[in-house]
N, C-alpha and C positions, 0 to 999 in steps of 0.2 A: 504494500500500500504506500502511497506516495505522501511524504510528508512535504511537499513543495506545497507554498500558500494558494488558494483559489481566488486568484485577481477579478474574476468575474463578480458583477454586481447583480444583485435578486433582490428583486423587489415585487409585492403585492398592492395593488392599485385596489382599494373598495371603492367604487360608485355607488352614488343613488341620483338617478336617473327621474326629471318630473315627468310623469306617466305620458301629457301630453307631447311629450320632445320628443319620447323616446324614439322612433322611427329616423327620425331627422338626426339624433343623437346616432345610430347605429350606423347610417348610412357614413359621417363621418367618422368612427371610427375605423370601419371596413376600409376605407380610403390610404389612411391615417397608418394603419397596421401593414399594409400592403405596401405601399413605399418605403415604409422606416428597413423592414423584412427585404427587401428587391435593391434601394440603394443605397445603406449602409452596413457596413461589413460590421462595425461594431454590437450594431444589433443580433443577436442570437437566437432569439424567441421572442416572440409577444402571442401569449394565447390570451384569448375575450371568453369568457362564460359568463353566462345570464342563471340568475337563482330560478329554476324552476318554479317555485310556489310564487316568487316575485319578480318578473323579470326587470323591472324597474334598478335592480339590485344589481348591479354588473362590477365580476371582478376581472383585473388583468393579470397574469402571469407575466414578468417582464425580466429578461436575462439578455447582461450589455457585457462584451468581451470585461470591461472595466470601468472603473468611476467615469475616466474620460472618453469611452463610447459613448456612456450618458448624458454627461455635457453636451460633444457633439450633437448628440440626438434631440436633447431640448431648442435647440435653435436652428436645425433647419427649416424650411418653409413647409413642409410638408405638418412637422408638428404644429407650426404656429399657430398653420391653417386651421388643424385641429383643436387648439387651447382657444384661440379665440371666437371660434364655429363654435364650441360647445360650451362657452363659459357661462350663457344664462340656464342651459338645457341642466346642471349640476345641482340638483341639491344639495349632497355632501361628496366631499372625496377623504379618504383616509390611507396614508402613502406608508407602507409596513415594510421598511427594510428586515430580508431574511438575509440568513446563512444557508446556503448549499448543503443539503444532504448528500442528495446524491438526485438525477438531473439523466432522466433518459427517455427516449424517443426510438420510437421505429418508424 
């Protein structure tokens, strides 16, 4: 097992989404995930789930090579698009930096 540090940054996004936005809310984020994903290498993963009983309730999964993929990430146009598209659409956000367990995909 490797004891080298895990430079990558993990983070959970909680939304709460106002019922009325939500459509217009998803559409950008669908946009929004799909460019970050396509033209930035630092980006790693961004998964969106919607709470089943609430879908108003939306979390992200969000994995950046490192602190400064993230950076980059917050200021390209494509996010801006997205933070300021959807800044009345937010009832709450709540930003929960994790630590890596362990991080797999097929």
């Amino acid at each position: 097992m490797s004891s080298a540090p895990d430079e990558r940054m993990v983070r959970i996004a909680e939304l709460e989404i106002h019922s009325a936005d939500l459509d217009h809310y998803r559409a950008y984020l669908e946009e929004e995930i799909a460019a970050s994903v396509e033209r930035e290498p630092g980006v790693l993963m961004l998964h969106a789930v919607a709470d089943r009983a609430d879908p108003t309730k939306i979390r992200i999964l969000e994995v950046y090579a490192n602190r400064e993929a993230y950076e980059t990430h917050i200021t390209t146009p494509h996010f801006l698009k997205y933070k300021l598209g959807t800044a009345d659409m937010v009832k709450s956000l709540r930003l929960v930096d994790v630590d890596p367990i362990i991080l797999a995909a097929k």
